[in-house]
C-alpha positions in Angstrom: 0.0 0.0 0.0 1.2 3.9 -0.7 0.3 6.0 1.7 0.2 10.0 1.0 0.0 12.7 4.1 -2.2 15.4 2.9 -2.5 18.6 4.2 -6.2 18.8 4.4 -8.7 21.3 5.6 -6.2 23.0 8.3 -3.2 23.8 6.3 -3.7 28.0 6.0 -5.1 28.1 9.6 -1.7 26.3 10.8 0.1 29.4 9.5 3.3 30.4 9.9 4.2 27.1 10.0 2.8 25.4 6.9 4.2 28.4 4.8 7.3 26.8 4.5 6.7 22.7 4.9 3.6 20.6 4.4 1.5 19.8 7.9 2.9 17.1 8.3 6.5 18.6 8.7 5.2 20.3 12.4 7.5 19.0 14.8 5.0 18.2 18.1 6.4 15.6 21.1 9.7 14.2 20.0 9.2 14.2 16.3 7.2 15.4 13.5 4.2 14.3 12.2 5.6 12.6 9.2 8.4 11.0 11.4 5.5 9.4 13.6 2.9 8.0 10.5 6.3 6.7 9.2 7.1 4.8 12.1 4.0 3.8 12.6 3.3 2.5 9.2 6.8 0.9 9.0 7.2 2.3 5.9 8.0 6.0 4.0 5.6 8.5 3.1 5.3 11.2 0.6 3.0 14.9 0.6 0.5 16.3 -1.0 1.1 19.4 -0.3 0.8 23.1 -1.7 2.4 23.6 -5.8 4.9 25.5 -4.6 6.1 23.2 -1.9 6.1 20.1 -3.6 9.0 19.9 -5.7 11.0 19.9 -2.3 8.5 17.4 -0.4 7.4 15.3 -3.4 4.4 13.4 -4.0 4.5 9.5 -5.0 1.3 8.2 -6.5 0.3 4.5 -7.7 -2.8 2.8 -8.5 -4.0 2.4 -5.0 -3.3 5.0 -2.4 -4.3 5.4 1.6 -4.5 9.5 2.1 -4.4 10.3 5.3 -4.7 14.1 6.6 -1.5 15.1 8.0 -2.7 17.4 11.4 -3.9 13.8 12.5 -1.6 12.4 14.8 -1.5 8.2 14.6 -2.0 5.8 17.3 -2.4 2.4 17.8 -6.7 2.0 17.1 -5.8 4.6 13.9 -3.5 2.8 12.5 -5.2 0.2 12.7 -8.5 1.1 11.2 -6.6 3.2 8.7 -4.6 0.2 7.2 -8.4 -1.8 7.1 -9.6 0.8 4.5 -10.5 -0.9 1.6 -10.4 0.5 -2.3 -13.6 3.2 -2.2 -13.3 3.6 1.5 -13.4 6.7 4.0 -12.2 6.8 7.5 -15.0 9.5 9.2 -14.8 10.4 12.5 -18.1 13.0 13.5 -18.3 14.1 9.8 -14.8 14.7 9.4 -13.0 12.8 7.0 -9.5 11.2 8.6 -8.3 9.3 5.3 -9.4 7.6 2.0 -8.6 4.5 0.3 -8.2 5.6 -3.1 -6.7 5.8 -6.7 -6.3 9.4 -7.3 -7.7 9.8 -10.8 -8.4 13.0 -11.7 -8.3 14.5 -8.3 -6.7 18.2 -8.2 -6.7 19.8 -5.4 -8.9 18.0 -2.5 -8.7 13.9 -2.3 -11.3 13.4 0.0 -13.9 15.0 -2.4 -15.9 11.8 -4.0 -18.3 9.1 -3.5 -16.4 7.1 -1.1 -18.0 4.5 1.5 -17.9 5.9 4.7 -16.1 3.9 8.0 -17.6 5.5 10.9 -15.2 5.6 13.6 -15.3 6.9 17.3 -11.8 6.7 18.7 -10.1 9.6 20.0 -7.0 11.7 18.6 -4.9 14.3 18.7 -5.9 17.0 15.8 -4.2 20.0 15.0 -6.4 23.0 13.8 -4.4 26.2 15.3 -0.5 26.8 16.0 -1.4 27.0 19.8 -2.7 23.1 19.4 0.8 22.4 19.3 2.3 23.5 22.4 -1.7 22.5 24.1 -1.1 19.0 23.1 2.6 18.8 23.7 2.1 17.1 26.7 0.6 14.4 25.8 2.5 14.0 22.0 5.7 13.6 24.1 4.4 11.2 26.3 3.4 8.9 23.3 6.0 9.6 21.6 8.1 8.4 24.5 6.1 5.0 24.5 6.5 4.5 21.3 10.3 5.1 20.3 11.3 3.3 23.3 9.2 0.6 23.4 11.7 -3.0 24.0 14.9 -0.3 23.8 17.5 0.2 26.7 18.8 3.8 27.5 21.8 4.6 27.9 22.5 3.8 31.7 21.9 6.7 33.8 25.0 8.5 34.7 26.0 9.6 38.7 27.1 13.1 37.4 22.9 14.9 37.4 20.0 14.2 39.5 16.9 12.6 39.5 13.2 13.1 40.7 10.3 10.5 40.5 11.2 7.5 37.9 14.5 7.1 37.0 12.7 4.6 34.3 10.7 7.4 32.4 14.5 9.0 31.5 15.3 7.8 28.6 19.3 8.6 26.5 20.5 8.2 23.3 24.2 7.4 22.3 26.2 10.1 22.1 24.5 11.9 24.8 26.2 14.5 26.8 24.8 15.3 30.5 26.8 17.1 33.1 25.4 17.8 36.3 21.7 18.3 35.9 18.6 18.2 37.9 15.4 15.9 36.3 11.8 15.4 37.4 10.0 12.7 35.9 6.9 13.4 38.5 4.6 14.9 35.7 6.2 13.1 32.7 8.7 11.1 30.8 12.5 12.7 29.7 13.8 12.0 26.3 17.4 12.9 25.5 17.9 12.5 22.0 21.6 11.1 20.4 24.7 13.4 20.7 22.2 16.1 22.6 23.8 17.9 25.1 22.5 19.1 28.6 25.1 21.3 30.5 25.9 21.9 34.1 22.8 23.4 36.2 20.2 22.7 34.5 16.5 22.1 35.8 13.9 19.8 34.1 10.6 19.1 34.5 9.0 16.4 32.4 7.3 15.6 30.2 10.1 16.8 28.1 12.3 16.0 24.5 15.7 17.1 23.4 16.3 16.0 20.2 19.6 15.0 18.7 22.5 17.6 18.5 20.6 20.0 20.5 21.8 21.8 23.4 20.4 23.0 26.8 22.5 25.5 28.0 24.1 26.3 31.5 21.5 27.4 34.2 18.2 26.9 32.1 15.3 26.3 33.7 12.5 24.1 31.4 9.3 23.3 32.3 6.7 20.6 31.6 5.6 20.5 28.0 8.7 21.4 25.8 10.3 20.5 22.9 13.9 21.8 22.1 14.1 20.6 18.2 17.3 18.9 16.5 20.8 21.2 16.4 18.6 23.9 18.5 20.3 25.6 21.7 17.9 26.6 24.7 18.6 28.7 27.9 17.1 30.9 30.1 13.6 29.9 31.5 10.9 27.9 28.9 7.8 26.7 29.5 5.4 24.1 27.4 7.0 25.5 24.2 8.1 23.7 20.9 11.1 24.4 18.7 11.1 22.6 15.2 14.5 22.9 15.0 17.9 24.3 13.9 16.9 27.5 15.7 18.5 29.2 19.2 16.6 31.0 22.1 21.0 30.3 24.0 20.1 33.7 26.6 18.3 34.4 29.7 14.6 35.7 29.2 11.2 33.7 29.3 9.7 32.0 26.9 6.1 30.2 27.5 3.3 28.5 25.6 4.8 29.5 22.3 6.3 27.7 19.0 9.1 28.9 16.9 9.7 27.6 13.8 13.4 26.7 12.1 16.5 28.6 11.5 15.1 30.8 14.6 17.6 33.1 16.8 15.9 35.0 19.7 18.4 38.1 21.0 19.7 38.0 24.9 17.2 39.0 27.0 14.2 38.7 24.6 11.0 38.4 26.7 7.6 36.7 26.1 4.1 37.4 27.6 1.9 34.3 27.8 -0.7 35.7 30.1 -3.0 39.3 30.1 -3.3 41.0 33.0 -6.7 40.1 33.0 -6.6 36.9 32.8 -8.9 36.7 29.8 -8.4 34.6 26.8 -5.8 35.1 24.3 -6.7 36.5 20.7 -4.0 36.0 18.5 -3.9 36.1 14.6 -5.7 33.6 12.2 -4.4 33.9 8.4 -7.2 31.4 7.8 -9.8 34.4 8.9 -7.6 37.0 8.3 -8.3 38.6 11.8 -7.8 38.0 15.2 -9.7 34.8 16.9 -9.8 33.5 20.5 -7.7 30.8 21.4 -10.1 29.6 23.9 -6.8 29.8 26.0 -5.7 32.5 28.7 -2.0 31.2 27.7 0.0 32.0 24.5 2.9 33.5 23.8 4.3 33.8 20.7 3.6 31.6 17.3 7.3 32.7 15.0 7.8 31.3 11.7 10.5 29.8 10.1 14.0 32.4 9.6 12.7 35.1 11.9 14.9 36.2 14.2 14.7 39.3 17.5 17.2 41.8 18.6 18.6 42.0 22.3 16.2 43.2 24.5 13.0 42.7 22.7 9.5 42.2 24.1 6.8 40.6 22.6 3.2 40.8 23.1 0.6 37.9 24.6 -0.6 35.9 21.5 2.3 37.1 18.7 2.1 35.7 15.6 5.3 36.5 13.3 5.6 35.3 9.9 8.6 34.2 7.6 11.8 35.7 7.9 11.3 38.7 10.4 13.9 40.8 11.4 12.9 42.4 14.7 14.5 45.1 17.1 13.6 48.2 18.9 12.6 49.1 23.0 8.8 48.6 24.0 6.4 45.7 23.0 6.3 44.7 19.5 2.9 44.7 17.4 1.0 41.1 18.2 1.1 40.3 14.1 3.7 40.9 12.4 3.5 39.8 8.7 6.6 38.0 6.4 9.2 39.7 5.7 9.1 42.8 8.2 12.0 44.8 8.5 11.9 46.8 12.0 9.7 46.9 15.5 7.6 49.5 17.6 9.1 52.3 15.3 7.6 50.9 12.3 8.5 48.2 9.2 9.8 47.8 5.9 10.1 45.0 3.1 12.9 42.8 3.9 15.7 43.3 1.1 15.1 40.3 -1.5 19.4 40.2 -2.2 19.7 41.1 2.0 17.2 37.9 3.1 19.0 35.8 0.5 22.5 36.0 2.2 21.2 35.8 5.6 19.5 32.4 5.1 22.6 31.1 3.0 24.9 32.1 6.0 22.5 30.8 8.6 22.4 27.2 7.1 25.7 27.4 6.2 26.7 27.3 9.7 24.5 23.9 10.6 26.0 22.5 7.1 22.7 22.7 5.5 22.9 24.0 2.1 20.4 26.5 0.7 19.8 25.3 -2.5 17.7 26.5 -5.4 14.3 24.5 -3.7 15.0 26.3 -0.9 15.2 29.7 -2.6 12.7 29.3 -4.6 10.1 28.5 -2.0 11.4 31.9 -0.2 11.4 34.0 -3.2 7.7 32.5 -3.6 6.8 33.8 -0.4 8.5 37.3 -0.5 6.5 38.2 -3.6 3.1 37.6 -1.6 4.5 39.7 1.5 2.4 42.4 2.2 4.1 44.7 5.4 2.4 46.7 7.5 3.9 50.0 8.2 
């Protein structure tokens, strides 16, 4: 059987994050969403995803094809009844279709339009309609996730040189691990220390919690339940039920909660997140799906940061910020709670990011994690700058 991850009917209101990858590229728990189908299916998986993004994530098609939306994440009882589909089949779960057991003929845009049986099913699962859904259902995502990649595996044995609260069994360590001196509390939830991670001297952890592989936890942090430092990503300061895809750095003191920041990320020393108003009401923060601002039915968010945005020392951002693609932000006071792709600037005002300026600042960023920015990367940024829009 092929199966295709689809980005379904939440794709524009999971912007930032979908502006640069399919769905199924959010990293929530330890991995990302196409990491876990994969591993649960035993097999890979490609995307059908937007035009412009699917030269980079391709899509492989053959006669018979299981299409599964990607902001579903798998478990056991899915899986299961997603592999039973038969040719003509629909998974449906309260009028919402979960996946299709189909050829693909003809179909443009939307798989799941068509005359398809329908499979009622009931069970429960983790959906993701809204960036905050990520950092809400981190918890539980790493806890699973947990369960799942170390199910009949050994951790590295636990070393005398950090501490440990609750289970010492719900720590788990990858080869290549380097821990020195660090405090862990597995009362609330499981630690996962991915391979050739590194915690340094000081630190305090609350689970549940994931480090993924070549990431770093710098000295002194302090990290709370709920967070997800992504692979090659450096973390200090104070973080609470956040997630990091990846390759990004928040390395300096200043607070971070209930937020998501996207790749190739660098947060300036001292930069500061509000999670919660003053009057404890919920948060509003910005939809691109309704093109306004919408209630998270939370009274915690902090900021939602796309993919190559980066803050100057010092800065302060708003409860319930959403920033775009490849931000450049600075200036004294808190910055606006949307701030659109490609903004130049902070509370003084914004300008059009440079196309030749942006261009060298990604190449040098990757460069540095020897990741090359090639043409499929510059094209899907160049794609993007010529839809940015910035408000002065």
């Amino acid at each position: 059987m092929n199966y295709i991850l689809y980005d379904g009917p939440y794709r524009d209101s999971l912007l930032p994050f979908t502006f640069t990858r399919p769905v199924a590229g959010i990293r929530i728990g330890i991995t990302t969403i196409h990491e876990k189908w994969e591993h649960y299916m035993g097999k890979e998986m490609s995307h059908l995803t937007q035009d412009y993004l699917q030269e980079k994530f391709p899509l492989k098609k053959e006669s018979e094809n299981i299409v599964i939306d990607a902001s579903i994440l798998p478990n056991d009882d899915l899986v299961s009844l997603i592999k039973s589909l038969k040719i003509g089949q629909a998974l449906v779960n309260e009028g919402r279709t979960i996946a299709v057991n189909t050829n693909l003929q003809g179909v443009a845009d939307n798989p799941f339009k068509g005359d398809f049986d329908q499979v009622q099913v009931k069970k429960r699962f983790i959906s993701l309609q809204h960036p905050w859904d990520i950092f809400k259902n981190n918890p539980e995502a790493i806890k699973e996730d947990f369960r799942s990649l170390t199910f009949n595996r050994r951790s590295v044995p636990l070393s005398s040189q950090f501490w440990v609260t609750g289970n010492p069994d719900l720590i788990f360590i990858e080869e290549g691990a380097d821990i020195k001196f660090a405090y862990f509390n597995t009362e609330n939830g499981p630690i996962y220390i991915g391979k050739n991670a590194k915690v340094m001297e000081g630190s305090l952890i609350r689970g549940p919690f994931a480090l993924c592989e070549h990431a770093t936890v710098k000295m002194g942090a302090k990290i709370y339940e709920g967070t997800t430092i992504g692979p090659y990503s450096k973390v200090g300061g104070e973080v609470n039920n956040s997630v990091i895809f990846g390759y990004s750095s928040k390395a300096h003191d200043g607070y971070m909660g209930n937020s998501v920041m996207g790749e190739w990320c660098n947060l300036g020393a001292d930069t500061n997140t509000s999670n919660l108003k003053n009057t404890y009401e919920n948060v509003k923060a910005w939809s691109y799906a309704e093109d306004s601002f919408v209630d998270t039915a939370s009274q915690f968010c902090g900021l939602i940061m796309g993919d190559h945005s980066k803050s100057g020392i010092n800065t302060m951002f708003n409860t319930g910020t959403v920033v775009g693609v490849f931000c450049n932000i600075f200036g004294e006071g808190y910055q606006r709670n949307f701030i659109p792709s490609f903004s130049w600037g902070g509370t003084h005002g914004f300008k059009l990011y440079n196309t030749k300026r942006f261009l060298k600042v990604a190449e040098a960023v990757m460069k540095r994690r020897d990741i090359p920015f090639n043409a499929k990367e510059q094209e899907i940024l160049l794609h993007l700058h010529k839809m940015a829009s910035v408000r002065k």
